[in-house]
C-alpha distance (Angstrom), angle and dihedral (degrees) to the residues before:
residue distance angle dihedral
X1 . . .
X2 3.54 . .
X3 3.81 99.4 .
X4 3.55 144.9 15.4
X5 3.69 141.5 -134.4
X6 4.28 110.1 -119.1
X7 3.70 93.9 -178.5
X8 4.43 146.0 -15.0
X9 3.58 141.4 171.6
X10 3.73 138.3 173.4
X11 3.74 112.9 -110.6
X12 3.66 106.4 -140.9
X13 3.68 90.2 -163.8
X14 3.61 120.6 20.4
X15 3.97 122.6 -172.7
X16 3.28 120.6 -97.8
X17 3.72 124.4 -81.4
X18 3.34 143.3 -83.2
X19 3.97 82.8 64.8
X20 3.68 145.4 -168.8
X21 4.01 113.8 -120.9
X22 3.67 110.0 -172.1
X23 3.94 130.0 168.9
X24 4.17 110.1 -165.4
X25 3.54 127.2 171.6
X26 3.92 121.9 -144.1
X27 4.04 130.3 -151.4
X28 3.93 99.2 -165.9
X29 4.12 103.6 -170.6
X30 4.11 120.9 -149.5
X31 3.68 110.9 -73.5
X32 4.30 94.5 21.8
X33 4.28 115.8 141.5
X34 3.19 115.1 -167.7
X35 4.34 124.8 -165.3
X36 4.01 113.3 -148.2
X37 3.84 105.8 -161.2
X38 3.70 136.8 -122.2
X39 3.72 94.7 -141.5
X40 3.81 82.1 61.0
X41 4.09 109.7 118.1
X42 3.78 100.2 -178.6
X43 3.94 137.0 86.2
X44 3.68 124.2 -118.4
X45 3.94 124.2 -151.0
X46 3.89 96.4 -160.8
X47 3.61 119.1 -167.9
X48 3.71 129.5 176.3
X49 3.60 119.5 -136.2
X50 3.65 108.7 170.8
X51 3.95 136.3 2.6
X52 4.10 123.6 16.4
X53 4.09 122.4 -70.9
X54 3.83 128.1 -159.6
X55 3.85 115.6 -145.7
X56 3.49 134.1 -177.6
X57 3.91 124.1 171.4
X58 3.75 130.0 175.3
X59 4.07 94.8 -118.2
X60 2.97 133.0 53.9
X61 3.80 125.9 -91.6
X62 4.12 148.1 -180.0
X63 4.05 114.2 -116.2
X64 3.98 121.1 -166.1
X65 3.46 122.6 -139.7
X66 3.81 133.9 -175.4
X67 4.24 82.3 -113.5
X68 4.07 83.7 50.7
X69 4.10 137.9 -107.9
X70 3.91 129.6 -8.8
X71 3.32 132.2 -179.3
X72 3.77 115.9 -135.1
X73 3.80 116.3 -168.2
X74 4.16 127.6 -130.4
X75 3.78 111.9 -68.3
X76 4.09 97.1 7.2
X77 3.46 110.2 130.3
X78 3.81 114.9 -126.0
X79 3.77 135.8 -179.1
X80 3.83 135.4 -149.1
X81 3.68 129.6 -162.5
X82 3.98 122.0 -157.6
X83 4.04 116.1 -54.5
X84 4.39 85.1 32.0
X85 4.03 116.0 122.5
X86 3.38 137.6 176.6
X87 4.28 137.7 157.0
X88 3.20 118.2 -101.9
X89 3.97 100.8 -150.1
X90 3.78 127.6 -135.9
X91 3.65 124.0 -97.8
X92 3.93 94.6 27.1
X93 3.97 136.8 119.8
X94 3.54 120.8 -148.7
X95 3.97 138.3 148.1
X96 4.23 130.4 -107.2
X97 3.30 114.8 -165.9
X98 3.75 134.1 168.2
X99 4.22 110.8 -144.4
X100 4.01 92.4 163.8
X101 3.95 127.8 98.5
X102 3.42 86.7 -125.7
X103 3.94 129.3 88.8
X104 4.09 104.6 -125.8
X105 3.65 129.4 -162.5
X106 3.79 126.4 -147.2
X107 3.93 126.6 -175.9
X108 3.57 119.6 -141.4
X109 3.88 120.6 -157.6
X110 4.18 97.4 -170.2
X111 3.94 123.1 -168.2
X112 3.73 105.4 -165.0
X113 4.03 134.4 170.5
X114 4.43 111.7 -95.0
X115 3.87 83.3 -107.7
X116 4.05 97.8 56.0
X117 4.14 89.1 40.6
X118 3.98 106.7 158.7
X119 3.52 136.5 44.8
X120 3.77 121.0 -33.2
X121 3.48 124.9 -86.8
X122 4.03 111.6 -98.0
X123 3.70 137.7 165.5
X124 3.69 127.6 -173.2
X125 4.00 147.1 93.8
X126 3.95 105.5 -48.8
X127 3.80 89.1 -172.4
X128 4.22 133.2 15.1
């Protein structure tokens, strides 16, 4: 086998096409917050590869850890460490913050509508 999958989903309801594909990475230093905004029409496939990420998003959503699938419900807080995944849906705010020591990086695979092409829209502290 010459490569491995790190994370999928089905996407129920994709946006529209012609679409942006876009594959960032993220270094998220100690003490960083992070706003993800309503106004925000694409889909996020965020995977952690190294360190330990708080989320919290104001719908529900489906996380994937190594043990399997939980559910975590609108406005809980919820943390993945490195190998973790979830989708980050369209049209929701929610919070990233990094309370570690540690420096973590996250991958982002985002699906967006032609007219929001690029990387989402975030505002926040990028460093303490």
């Amino acid at each position: 086998q010459i490569g491995r999958e790190l994370a999928g989903v089905i996407l129920a309801e994709p946006p529209a096409a012609p679409v942006y594909l876009g594959l960032l990475r993220f270094t998220t230093a100690p003490g960083s917050v992070f706003i993800g905004a309503a106004e925000d029409p694409s889909v996020g496939l965020i995977f952690v590869e190294s360190g330990v990420v708080t989320f919290r998003l104001e719908g529900p959503v489906t996380i994937t850890r190594a043990s399997g699938s939980e559910e975590v419900a609108a406005g809980a807080e919820f943390t993945l460490e490195a190998g973790e995944f979830f989708v980050w849906p369209p049209y929701m705010e929610g919070e990233v913050r990094n309370d570690g020591q540690e420096p973590a990086v996250t991958l982002l695979a985002n699906l967006a509508p032609e007219e929001a092409a690029g990387p989402p829209p975030m505002a926040g502290t990028p460093t303490p």
